[in-house]
LOMARGU-226269 format. One record per residue: residue in three letters; x, y, z of N, C-alpha, C in turn. Coordinates in steps of 0.05 Angstrom, whole numbers, plus 5000, padded with zeros to 4 digits. Atoms other than C-alpha are relative to their C-alpha. Layout:
residues N
ALAXYZXYZXYZ/...
end
This chain:
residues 293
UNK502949985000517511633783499050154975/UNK501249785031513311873719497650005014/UNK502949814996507612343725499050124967/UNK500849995019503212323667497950244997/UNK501749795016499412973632499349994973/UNK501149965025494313063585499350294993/UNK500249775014493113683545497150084988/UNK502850095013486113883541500050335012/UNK499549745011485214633509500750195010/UNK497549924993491714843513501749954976/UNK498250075024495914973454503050265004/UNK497849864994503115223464502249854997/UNK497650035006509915123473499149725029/UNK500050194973511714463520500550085022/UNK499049944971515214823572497850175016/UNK502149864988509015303582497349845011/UNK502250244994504514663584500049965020/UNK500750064965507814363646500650195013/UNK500249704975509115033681496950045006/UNK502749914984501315143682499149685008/UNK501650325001500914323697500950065025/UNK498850024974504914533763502549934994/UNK497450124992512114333744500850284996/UNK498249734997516714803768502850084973/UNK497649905020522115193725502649845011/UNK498550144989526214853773501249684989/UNK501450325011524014193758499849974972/UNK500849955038522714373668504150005007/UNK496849965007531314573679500949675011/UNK498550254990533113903714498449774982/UNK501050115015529113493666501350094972/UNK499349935021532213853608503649814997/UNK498150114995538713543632501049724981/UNK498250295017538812833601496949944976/UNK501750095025534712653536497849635009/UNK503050344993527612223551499450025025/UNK501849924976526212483611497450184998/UNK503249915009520412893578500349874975/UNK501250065029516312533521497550065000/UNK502549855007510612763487499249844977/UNK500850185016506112203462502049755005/UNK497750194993511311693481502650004991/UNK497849885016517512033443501150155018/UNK498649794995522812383470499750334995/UNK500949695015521413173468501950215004/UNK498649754993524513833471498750165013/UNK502549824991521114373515498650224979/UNK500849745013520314923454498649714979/UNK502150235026515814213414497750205013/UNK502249914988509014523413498249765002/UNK501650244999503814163441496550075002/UNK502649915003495914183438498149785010/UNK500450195002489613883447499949675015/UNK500350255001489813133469502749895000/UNK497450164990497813043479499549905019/UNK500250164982499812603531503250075004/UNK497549974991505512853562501749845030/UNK499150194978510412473611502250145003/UNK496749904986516212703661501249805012/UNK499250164978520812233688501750085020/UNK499149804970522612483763502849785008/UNK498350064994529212163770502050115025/UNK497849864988534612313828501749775007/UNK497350124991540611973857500150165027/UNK498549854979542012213936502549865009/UNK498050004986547612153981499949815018/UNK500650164991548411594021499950065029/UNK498950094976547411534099499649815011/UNK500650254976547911004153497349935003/UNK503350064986541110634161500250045030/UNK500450154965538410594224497349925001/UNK502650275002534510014236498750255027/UNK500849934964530310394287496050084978/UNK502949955008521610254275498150274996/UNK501549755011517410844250497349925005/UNK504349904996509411004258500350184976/UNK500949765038509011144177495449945006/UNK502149954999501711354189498249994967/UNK500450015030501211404112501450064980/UNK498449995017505111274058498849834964/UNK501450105029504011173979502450084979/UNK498049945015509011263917500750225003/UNK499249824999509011933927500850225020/UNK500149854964509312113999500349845022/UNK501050024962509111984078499150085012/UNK500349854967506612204138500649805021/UNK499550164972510511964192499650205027/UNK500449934957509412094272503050025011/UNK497549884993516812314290500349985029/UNK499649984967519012104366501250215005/UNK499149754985521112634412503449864998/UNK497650045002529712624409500649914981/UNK499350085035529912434334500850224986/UNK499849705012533013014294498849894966/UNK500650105034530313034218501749874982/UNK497649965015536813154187502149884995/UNK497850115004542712744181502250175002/UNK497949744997547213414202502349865006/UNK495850234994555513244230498950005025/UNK500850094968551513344301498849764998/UNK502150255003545912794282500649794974/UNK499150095036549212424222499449644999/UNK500150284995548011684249496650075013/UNK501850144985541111824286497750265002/UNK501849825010535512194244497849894992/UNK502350095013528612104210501049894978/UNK498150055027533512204141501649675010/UNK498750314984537811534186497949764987/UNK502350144997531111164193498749954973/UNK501750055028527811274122502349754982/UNK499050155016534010984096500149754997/UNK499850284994534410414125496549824991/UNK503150075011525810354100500150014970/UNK501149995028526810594032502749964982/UNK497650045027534510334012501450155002/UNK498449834996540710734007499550154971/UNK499949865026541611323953497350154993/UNK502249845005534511613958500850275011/UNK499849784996533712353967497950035020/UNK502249984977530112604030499550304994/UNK500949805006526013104024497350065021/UNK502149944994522013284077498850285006/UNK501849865012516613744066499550215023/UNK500049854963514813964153502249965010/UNK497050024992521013984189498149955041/UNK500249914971520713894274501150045010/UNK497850014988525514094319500149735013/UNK499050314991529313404349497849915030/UNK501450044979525113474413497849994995/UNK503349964998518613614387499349764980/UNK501950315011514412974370497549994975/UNK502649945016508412904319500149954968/UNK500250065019506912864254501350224972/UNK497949835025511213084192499049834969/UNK500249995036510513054109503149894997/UNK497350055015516412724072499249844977/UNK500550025025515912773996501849754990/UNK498250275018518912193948501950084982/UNK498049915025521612563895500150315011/UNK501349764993523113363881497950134990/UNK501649875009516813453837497950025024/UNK501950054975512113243899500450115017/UNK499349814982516313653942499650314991/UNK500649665016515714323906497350014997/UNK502649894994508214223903499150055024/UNK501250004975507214063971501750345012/UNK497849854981512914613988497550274992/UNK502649845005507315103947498250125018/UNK502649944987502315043983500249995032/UNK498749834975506015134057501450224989/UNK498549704994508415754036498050214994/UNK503649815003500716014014498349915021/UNK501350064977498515714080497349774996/UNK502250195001494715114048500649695010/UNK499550364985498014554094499150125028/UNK500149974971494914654162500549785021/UNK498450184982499214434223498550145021/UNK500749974978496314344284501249895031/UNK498050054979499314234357499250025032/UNK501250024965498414034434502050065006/UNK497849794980502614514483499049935017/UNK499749994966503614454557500950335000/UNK499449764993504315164577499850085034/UNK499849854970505715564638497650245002/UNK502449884992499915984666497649905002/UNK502250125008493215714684497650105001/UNK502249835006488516214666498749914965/UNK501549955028484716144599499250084981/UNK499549815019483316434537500149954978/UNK499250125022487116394475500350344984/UNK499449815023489416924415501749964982/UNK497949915017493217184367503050044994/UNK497749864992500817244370501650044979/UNK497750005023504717574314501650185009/UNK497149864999511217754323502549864990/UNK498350145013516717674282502149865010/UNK497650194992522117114290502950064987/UNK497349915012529217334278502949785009/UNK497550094994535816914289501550175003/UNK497649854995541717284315502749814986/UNK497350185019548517074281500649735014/UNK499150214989550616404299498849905025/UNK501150114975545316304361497749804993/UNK501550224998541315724372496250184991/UNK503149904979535316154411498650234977/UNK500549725017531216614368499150205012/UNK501049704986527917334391499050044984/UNK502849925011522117664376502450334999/UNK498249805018525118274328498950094971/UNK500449945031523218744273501649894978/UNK497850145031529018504237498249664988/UNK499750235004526317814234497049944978/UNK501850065014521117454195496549905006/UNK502550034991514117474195498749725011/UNK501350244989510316934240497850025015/UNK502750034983503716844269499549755008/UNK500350264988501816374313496450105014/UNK502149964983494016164341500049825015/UNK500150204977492315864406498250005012/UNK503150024990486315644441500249875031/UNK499750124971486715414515498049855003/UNK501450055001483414814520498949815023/UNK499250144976485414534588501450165021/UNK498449794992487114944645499549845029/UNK498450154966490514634720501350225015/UNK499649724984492915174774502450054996/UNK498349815015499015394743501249964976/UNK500350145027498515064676498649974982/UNK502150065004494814934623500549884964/UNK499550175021493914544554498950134971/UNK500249825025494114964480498949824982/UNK500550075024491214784420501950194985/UNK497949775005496315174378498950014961/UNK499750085033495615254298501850274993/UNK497649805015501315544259499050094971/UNK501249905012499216014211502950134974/UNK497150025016507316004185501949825014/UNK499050234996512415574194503050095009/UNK497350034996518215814224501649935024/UNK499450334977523315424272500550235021/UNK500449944976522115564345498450115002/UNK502549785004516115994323498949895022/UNK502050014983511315654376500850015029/UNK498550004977516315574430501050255007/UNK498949594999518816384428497250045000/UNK502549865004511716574408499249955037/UNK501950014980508516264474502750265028/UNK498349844983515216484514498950365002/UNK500949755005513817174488497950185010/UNK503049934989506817254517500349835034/UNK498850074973510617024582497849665010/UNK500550244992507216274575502149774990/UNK497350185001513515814567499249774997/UNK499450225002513115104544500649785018/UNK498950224980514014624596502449825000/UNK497650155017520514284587502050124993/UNK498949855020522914854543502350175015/UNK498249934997528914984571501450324986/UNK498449875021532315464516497750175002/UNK501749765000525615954524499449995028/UNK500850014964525115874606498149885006/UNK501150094996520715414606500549715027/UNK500150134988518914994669501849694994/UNK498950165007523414374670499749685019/UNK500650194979521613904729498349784992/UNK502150235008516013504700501349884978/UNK499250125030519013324631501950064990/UNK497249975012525613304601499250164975/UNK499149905029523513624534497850175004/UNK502249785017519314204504496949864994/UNK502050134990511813964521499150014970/UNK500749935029510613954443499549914982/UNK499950195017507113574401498250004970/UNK501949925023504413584325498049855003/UNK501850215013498413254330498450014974/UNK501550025032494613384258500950094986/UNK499549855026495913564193498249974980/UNK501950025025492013744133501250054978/UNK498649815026493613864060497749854978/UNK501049995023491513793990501349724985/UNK497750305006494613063968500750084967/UNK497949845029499213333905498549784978/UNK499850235016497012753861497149974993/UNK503350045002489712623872498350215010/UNK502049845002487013263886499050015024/UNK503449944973482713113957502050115022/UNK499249904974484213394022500649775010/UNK499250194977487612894071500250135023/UNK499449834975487613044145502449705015/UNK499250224981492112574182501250105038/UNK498849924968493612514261501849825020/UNK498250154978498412304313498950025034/UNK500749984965496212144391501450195023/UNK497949874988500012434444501349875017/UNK499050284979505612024473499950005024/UNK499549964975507311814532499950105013/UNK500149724983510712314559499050155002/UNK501749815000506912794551496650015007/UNK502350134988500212394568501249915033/UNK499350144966504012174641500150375002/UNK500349724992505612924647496850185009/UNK502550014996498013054636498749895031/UNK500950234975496312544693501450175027/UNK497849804984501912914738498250295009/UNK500649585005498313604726497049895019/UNK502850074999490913304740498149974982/UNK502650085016488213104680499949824983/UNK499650215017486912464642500849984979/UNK500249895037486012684577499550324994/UNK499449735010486113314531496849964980/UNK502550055023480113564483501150194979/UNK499549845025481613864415497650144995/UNK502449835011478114394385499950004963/
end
């Protein structure tokens, strides 16, 4: 993929050009690699060429990945363009292509959509149970911007929870997320890493009730420990004591996402429904439907 820049008053060295254009140091060293992957004006360049003015500079975003197994298995790409996706992720799909999941992932599934030898790169991650909507970049320049701006909190993820308790409400919950050596389960721990989580109760049944959740960081099991933690458990959620009778999995689903579209500048919001399961569960509890806030 080439991503074209113009130079408008700005006079410097090339490598300082696209560093304030957004390419990473990362990205300026892996480009330095093979000759004509940066030109300036349509020429081959060096990063120490100076440039000014009215250049026209070009990167070509090349990679090569690793191959895995397609799997023919249909996707809900909600939106996709040269430089991106947003797909809707079923519940028991893992992202990853790991030696546990190596035949039967999203990474599986893309391949078999976008060809063998591409690089996956996705951007939101979900755990294998939890359903909803995820980012998966094309290249790594598109990934490092988008990766930017979730780590300054300018991708907002949003989320429908089944929880335990059916009182009402909603807050604040920060407490850090820590992994212990080699365990699955995380714990709330000074040692661990900062995480906040918000939640809004927006549906409440006599010993249950339905979250609006927004993650305010991104780390794995954050919403599932967070609610545990405030002694409201996940429905499903096994691995935090959550209720298990109504639904085989962690009641958990992304429905929205927002961001900044790396390329064109505008805000995109995109959304996913809430499946099945988790709409028959609804029905189960006493209530047809859910309302977002």
């Amino acid at each position: 993929m080439i991503y074209t820049f113009v130079c408008e008053n700005f006079t410097g060295t090339l490598a300082d050009f696209l560093r304030r254009s957004g390419v990473s140091g990362r990205q300026i060293t892996r480009l330095r690699e093979k000759e004509g992957l940066i030109r300036l004006n349509g020429r081959a360049a060096f990063t120490d060429c100076r440039v000014g003015h009215g250049d026209v500079v070009e990167i070509d975003v090349r990679e090569s990945g690793v191959d895995v197994p397609p799997l023919a298995l249909p996707l809900d790409m909600i939106y996709e363009d040269d430089h991106l996706c947003v797909v809707n992720k079923p519940a028991g799909l893992a992202v990853i292509a790991t030696r546990a999941h190596y035949g039967k992932s999203l990474q599986n599934a893309l391949a078999a959509e976008w060809g063998s030898g591409f690089v996956f790169h996705p951007v939101t991650r979900l755990d294998k149970d939890t359903s909803g909507v995820m980012i998966v970049a094309k290249n790594s320049f598109i990934h490092e911007k988008l990766d930017r701006q979730l780590r300054s909190g300018g991708i907002d993820k949003r989320y429908l929870a089944v929880i335990s308790g059916g009182n009402g409400g909603g807050g604040t919950i920060d407490a850090p997320v820590f992994r212990p050596d080699g365990a699955m389960r995380r714990i709330v721990s000074p040692m661990g890493k900062k995480a906040v989580t918000v939640y809004n109760i927006v549906k409440t049944f006599d010993e249950t009730a339905v979250a609006d959740v927004q993650l305010l960081t991104g780390r794995t099991h954050q919403i599932r420990l967070h609610m545990s933690h405030i002694g409201r458990p996940l429905l499903g959620d096994a691995l935090y004591g959550g209720d298990t009778s109504l639904i085989g999995r962690q009641a958990l689903h992304a429905r929205e996402i927002s961001f900044v579209h790396p390329v064109s500048g505008r805000r995109v919001t995109f959304e996913a429904p809430p499946p099945e399961d988790i709409l028959r569960l609804l029905r189960q509890l006493g209530g047809e439907t859910w309302t977002k806030k």
